[in-house]
Each structure stands twice: as structure tokens, then as C-alpha cells.
VOBA-1610 file (N, C-alpha, C; in pm, whole numbers, padded with zeros to 5 digits, always signed):
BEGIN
Unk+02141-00421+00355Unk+02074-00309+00290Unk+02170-00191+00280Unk+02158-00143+00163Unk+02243-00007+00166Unk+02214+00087+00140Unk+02238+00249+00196Unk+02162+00380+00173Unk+02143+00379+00057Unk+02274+00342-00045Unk+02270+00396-00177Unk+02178+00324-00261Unk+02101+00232-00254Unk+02063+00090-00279Unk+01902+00157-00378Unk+01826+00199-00479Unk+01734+00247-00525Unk+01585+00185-00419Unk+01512+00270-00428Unk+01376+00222-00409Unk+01292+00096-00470Unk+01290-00009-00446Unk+01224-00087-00525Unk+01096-00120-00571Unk+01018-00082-00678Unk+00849-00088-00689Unk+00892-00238-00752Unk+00738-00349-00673Unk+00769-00452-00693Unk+00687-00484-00793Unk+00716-00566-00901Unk+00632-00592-01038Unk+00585-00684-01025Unk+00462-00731-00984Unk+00386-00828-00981Unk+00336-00878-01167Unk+00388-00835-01248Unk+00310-00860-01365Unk+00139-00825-01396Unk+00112-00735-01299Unk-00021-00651-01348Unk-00038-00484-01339Unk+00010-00503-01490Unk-00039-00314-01480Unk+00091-00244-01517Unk+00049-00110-01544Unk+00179-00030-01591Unk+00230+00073-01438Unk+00391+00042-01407Unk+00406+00043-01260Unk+00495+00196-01268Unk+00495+00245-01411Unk+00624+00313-01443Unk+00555+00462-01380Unk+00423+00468-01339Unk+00392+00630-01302Unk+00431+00649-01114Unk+00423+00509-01053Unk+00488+00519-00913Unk+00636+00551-00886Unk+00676+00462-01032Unk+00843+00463-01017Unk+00897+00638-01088Unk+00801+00671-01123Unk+00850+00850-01178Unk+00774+00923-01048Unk+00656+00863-00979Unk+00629+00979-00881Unk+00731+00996-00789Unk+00797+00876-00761Unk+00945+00870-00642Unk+01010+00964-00678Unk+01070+00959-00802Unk+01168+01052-00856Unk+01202+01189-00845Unk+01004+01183-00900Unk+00958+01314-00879Unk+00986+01364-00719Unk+00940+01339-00678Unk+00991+01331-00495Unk+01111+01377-00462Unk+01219+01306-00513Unk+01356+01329-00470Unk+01400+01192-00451Unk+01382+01081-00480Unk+01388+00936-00526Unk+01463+00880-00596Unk+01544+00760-00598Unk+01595+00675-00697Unk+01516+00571-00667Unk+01483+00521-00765Unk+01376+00363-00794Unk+01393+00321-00934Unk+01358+00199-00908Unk+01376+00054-00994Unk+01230+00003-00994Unk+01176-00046-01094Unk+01122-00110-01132Unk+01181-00299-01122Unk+01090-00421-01035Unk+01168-00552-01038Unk+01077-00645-01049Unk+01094-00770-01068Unk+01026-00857-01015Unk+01085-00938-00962Unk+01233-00968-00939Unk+01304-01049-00871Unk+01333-01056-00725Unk+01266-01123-00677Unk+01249-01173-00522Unk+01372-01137-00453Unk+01530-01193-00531Unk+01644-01143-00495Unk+01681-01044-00456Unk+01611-00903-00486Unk+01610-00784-00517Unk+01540-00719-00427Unk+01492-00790-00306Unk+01398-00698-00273Unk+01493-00674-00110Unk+01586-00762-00069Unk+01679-00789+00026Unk+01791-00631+00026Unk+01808-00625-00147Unk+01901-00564-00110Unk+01837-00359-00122Unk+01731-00371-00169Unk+01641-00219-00160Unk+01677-00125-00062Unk+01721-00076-00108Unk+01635+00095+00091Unk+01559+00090+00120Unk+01423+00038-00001Unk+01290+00064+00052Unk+01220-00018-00074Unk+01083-00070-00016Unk+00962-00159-00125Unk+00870-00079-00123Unk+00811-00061-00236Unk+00682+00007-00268Unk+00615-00086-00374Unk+00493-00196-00278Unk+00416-00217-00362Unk+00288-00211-00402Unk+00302-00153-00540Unk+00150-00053-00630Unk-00015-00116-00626Unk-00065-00019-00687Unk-00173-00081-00670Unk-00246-00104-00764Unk-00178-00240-00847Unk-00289-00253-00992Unk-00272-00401-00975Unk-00435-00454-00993Unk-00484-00635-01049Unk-00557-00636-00922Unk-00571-00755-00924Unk-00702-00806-00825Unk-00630-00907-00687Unk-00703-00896-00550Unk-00635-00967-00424Unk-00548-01103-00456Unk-00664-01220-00508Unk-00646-01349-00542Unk-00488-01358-00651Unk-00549-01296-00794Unk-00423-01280-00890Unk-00266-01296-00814Unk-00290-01138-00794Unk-00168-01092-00740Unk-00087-01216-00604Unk-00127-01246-00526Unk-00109-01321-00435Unk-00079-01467-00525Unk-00166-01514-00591Unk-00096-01637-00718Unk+00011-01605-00752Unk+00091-01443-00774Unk+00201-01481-00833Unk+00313-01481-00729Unk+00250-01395-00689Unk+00362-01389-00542Unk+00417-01467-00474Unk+00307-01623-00481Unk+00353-01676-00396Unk+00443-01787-00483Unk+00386-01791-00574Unk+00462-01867-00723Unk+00591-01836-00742Unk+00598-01688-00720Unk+00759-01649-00810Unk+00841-01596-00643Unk+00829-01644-00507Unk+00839-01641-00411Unk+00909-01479-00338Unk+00800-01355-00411Unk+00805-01239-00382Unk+00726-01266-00217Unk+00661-01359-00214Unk+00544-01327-00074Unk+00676-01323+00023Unk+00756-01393+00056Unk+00834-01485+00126Unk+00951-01363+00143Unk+01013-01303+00003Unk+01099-01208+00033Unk+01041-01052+00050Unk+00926-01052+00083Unk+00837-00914+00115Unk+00876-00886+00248Unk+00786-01048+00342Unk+00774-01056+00461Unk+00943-01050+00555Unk+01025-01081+00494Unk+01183-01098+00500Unk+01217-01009+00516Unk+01188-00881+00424Unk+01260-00717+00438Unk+01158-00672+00546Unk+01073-00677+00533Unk+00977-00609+00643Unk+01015-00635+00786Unk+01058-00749+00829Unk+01070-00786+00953Unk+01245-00744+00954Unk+01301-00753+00855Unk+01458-00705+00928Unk+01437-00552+00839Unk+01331-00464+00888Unk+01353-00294+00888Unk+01319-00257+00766Unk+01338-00308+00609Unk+01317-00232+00559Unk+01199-00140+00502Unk+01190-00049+00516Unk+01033+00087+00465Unk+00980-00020+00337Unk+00857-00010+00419Unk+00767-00060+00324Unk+00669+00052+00280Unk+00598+00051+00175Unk+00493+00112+00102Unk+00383+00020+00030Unk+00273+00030+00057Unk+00160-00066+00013Unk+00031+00062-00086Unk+00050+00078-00189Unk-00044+00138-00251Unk-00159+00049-00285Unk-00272+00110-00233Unk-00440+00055-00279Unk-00459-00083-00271Unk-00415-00184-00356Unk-00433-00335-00369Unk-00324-00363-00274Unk-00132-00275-00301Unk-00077-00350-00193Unk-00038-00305-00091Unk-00181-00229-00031Unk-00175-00205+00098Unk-00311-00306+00163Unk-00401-00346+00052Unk-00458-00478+00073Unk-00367-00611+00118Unk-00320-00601+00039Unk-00248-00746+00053Unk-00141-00754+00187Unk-00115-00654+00257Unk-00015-00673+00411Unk-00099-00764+00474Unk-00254-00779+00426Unk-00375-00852+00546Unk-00368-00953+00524Unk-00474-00988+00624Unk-00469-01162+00632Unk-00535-01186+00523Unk-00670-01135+00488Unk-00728-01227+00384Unk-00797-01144+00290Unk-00823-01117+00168Unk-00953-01034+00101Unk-01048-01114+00080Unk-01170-01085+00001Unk-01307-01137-00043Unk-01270-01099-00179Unk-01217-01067-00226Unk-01184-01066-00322Unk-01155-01170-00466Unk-01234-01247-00541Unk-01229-01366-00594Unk-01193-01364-00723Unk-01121-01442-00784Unk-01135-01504-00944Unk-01171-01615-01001Unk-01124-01696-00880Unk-01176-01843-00933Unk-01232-01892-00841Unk-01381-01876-00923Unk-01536-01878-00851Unk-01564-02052-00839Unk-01457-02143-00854Unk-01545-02248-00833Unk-01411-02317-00728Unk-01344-02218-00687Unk-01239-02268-00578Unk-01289-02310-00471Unk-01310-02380-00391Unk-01318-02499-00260Unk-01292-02402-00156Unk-01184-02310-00202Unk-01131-02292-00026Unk-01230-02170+00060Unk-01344-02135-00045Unk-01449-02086+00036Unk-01485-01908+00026Unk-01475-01810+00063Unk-01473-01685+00087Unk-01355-01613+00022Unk-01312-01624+00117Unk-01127-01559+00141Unk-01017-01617+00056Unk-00989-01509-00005Unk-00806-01504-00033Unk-00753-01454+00021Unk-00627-01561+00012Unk-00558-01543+00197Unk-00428-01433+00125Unk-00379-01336+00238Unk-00296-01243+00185Unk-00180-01285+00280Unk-00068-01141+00284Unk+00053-01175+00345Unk+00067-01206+00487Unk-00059-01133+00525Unk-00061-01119+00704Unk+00038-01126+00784Unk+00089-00977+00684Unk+00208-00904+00759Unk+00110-00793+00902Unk-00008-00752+00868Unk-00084-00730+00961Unk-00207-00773+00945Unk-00329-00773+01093Unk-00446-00888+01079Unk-00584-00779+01034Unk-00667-00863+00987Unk-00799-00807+00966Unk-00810-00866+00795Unk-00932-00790+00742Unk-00943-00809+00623Unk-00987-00718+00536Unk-01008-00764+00410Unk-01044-00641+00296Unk-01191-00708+00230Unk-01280-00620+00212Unk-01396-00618+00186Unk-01459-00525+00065Unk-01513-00575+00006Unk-01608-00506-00109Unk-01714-00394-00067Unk-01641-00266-00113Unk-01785-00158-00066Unk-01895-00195-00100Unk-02007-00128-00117Unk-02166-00161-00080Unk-02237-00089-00043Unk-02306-00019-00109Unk-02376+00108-00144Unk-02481+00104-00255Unk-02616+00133-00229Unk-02819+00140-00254Unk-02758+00246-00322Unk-02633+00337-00286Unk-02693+00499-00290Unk-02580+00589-00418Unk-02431+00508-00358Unk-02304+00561-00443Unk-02230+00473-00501Unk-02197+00503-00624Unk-02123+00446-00711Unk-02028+00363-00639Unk-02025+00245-00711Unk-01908+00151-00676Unk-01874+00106-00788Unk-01709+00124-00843Unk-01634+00148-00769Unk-01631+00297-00749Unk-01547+00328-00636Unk-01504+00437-00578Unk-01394+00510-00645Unk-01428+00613-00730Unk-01333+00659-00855Unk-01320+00811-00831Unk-01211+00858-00814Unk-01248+01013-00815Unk-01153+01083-00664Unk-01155+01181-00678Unk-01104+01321-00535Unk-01204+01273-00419Unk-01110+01227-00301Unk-01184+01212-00171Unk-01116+01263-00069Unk-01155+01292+00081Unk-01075+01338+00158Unk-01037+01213+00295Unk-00912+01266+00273Unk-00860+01187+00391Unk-00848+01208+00581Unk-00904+01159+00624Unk-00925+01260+00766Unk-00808+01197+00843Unk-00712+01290+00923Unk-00612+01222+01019Unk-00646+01142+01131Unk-00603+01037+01211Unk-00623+01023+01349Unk-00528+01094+01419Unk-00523+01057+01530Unk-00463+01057+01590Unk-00307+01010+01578Unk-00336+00881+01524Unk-00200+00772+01510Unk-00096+00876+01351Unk-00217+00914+01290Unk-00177+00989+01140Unk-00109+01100+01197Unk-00149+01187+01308Unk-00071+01335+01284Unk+00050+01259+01386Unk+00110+01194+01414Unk+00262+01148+01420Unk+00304+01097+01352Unk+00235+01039+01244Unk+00319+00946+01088Unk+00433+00992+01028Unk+00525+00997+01016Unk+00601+01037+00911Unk+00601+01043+00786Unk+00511+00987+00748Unk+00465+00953+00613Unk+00374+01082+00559Unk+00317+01162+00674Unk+00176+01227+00663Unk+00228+01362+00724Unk+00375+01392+00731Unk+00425+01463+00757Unk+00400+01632+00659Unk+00345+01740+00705Unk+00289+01824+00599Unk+00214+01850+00536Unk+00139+01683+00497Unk+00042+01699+00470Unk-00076+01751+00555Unk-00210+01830+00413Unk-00321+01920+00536Unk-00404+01842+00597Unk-00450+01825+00694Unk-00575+01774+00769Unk-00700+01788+00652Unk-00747+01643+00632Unk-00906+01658+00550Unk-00801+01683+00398Unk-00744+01689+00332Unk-00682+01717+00219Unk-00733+01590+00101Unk-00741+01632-00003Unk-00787+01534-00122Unk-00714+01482-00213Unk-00709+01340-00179Unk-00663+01236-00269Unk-00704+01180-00373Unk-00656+01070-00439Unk-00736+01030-00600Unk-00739+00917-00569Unk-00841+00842-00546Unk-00925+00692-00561Unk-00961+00605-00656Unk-00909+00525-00640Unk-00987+00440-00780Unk-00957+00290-00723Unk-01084+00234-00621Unk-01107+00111-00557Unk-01291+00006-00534Unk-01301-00090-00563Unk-01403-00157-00476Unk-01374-00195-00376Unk-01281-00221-00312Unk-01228-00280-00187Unk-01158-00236-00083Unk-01204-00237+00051Unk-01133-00163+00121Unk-01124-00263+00246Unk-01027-00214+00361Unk-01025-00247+00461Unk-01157-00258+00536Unk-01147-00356+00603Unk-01279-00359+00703Unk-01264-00352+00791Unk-01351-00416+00902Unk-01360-00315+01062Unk-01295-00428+01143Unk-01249-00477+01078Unk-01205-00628+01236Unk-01006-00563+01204Unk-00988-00438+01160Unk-00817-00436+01124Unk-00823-00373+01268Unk-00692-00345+01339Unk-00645-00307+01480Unk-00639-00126+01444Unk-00730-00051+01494Unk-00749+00068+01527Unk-00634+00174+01545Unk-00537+00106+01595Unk-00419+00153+01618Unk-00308+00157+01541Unk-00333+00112+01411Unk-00249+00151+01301Unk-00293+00214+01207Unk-00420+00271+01217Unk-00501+00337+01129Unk-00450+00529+01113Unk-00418+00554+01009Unk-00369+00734+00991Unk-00442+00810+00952Unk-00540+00748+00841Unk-00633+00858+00781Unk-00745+00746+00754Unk-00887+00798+00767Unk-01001+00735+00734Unk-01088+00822+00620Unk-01122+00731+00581Unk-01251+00853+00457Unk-01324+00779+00454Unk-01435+00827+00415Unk-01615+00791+00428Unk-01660+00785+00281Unk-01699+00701+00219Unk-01736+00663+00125Unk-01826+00512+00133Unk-01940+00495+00155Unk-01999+00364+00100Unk-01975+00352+00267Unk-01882+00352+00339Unk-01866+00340+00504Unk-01734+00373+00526Unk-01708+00369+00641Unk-01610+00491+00674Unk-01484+00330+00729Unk-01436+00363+00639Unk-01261+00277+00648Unk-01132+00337+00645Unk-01068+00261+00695Unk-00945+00311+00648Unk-00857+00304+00580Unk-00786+00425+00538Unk-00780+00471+00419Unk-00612+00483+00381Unk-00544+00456+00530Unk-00451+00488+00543Unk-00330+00364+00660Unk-00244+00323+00692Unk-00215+00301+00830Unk-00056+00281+00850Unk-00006+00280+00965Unk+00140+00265+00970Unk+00130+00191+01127Unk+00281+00095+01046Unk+00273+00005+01184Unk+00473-00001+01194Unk+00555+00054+01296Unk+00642+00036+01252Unk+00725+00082+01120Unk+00805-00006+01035Unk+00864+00002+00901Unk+00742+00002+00804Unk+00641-00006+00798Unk+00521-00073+00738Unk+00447+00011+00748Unk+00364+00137+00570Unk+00299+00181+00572Unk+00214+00186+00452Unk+00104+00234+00441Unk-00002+00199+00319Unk-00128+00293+00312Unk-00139+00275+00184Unk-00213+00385+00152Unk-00337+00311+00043Unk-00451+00359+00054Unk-00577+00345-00017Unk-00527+00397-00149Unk-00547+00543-00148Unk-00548+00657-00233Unk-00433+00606-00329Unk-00411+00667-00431Unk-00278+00680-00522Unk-00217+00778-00490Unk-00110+00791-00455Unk-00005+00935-00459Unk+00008+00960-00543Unk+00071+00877-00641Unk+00147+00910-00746Unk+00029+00974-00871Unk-00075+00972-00803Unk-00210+01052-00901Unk-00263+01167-00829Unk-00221+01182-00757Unk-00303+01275-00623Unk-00208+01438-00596Unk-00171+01476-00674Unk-00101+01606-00742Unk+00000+01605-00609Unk+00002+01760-00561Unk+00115+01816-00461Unk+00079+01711-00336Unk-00032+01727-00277Unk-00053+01613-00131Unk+00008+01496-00198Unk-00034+01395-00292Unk+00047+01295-00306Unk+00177+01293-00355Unk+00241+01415-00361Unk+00374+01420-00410Unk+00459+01430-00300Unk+00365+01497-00186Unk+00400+01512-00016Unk+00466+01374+00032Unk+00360+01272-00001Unk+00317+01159+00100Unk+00477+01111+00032Unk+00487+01115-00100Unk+00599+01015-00180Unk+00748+01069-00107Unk+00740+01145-00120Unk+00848+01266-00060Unk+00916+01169+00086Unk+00782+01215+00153Unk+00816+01169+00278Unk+00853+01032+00273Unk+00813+00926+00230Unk+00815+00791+00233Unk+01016+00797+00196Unk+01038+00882+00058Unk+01190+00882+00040Unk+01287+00926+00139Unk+01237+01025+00258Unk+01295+01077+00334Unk+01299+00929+00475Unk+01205+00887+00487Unk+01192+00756+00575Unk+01309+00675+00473Unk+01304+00654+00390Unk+01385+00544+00369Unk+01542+00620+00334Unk+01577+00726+00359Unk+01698+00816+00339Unk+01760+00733+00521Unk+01647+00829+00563Unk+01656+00837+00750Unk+01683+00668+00799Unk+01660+00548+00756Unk+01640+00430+00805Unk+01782+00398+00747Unk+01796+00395+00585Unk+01936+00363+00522Unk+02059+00443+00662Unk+02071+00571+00654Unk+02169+00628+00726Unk+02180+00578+00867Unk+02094+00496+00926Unk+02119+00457+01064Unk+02125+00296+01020Unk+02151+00260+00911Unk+02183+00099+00906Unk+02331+00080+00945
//
């Protein structure tokens, strides 16, 4: 890995990825847009976005063997970033479905780079999906994040999800929670490995914070390689 090496947003082939790869920038960032698995070895840092569905995304991944070189940088150091869907997908499994007459039951199985699962909100009372300015509350584990560095306590992010983490994920990597439909989390860092519900790259000055910081983690990690 090398300092000088761009940020890599990984292109799964769903969605337009080019407003994450300008929020970096915006930040103080160099990033690339990829889809080549090859590519992800030699990064400062992975950031992957959050557009398509659990099942999809994971079909290609594991097809065009991004799953394999995700889990590869992650475990030898390099800063990870998981926006909305791919901060879903670090888990073991979503509920998340497309092909409704698949055998293997419930679950699509994810990277289970960390354990628990992702679940469909569910709400008599509020809109689903979950679209719009919400607030993010710190833990404990959050006001030492580096990631969450500056940012305000309770501060408002931009949402646009049905699916969230559920309650069987480990407590202790959790940074920010918000209450919507039930109170999940919204946020978490484990190590090199961090993720976010919310969009930054939609979420004005606070998410321009969060991006910031993530470039400064992967400045700070490159210089001690």
C-alpha cells in the first residue's frame, strides 16, 4: 500500500458512485472510481457506497471476486468505509431478497467481516423507507472515533434506507444510533473498519466532516506504512 496511492470507491455496477468520489475530494481527497479487484490491494483506503440491494450486490462481488479482495485489505490495515448498503454488507447476513424462489431460505449471506445482521424497518406508524434529515446520537465508543472527530453530538444526517442493522450486532462497535421505526445503529467502527447508515456525501458540512476525517485516517495509516 502506498500513501500516495488514491482512495478507492468500489464499483459494484449499481448506481451513480461519482457524488462519493467528489465528496472525498471535496474533503481534501484523491479518489478513483474501480471495479477491479486488483485495485483494491494497492488503495490507501476503500470506500464502499451505498446504492442496489444486499443479495444483488453480493452476486457480483462474489462473481467478479471484489468479496475476497475487500476482506484481504481489511485484514492487512487498510481504512475501510462502508456507506448505507456497504456498511450492510461488512455483516454476516441481510433479509434482504431478490430471488424469491431461492432455496437457501431467509438470509443473504454478506462479507462477515463483522457478525450480526441487517433487517427491514417496520413501522404501523412511519414511513418506510426512511428518507430524509435524522439525528445521529454518539456512544460512547463514537466520541473516541476518529471518524466522528468534530462532529456535533445529536447532529443531522441524510437517510435514504429500508434496512438497517439489527440487535444481535456486538454493542461495542456501535458510534452513533438513531431512532427511527427502532432505535439501530446507525454508525460503527471496529479497528481499520468503519461505516455509516447516513450518506455523507449528501449530508452538507457534518457529512463533509465525517469524509474529511475518514481522508485524514487514511493520510495517518498510509504515513505509518
Amino acid at each position: 500500500m502506498s500513501a500516495a496511492a488514491p482512495i478507492l470507491v468500489i464499483d459494484y455496477h449499481k448506481g451513480n458512485l461519482q457524488s462519493v468520489e467528489r465528496g472525498l475530494v471535496a474533503a481534501g481527497g484523491r479518489a478513483t472510481v474501480s471495479d477491479d479487484p486488483n485495485r483494491m490491494a494497492m488503495a490507501s483506503g476503500l470506500v464502499l457506497p451505498g446504492v442496489g440491494s444486499f443479495e444483488d450486490a453480493m452476486d457480483f462481488m462474489r462473481a467478479s471476486g471484489q468479496d475476497e479482495a475487500v476482506v484481504a485489505a481489511i485484514r492487512s490495515g487498510v481504512p475501510f468505509l462502508g456507506i448505507c448498503l456497504g456498511l450492510h454488507l461488512l455483516f454476516e447476513r441481510g433479509d434482504e431478497r431478490t430471488r424469491a424462489s431461492d432455496p437457501e431460505g431467509t438470509w443473504a449471506q454478506g462479507l462477515s467481516v463483522l457478525t450480526g445482521s441487517v433487517r427491514r424497518l417496520s413501522s404501523s406508524r412511519l414511513k418506510v423507507p426512511h428518507v430524509g434529515w435524522d439525528q445521529v446520537d454518539l456512544t460512547a465508543h463514537g466520541r473516541v472515533c476518529p471518524l466522528f472527530e468534530g462532529v456535533p453530538e445529536g447532529c443531522n444526517m441524510y437517510f435514504t434506507h429500508s434496512y438497517a442493522l439489527d440487535d444481535d450486532i456486538d454493542d461495542g462497535v456501535v458510534t452513533t444510533r438513531t431512532h427511527y421505526a427502532r432505535s439501530f445503529a446507525s454508525a460503527i467502527w471496529r479497528d481499520n473498519v468503519f461505516g455509516v447508515q447516513f450518506h455523507p456525501e449528501k449530508s452538507s458540512r457534518a457529512g463533509l466532516a465525517v469524509l474529511g476525517n475518514f481522508v485524514r485516517i487514511v493520510e495517518r495509516t498510509g504515513a505509518g506504512a
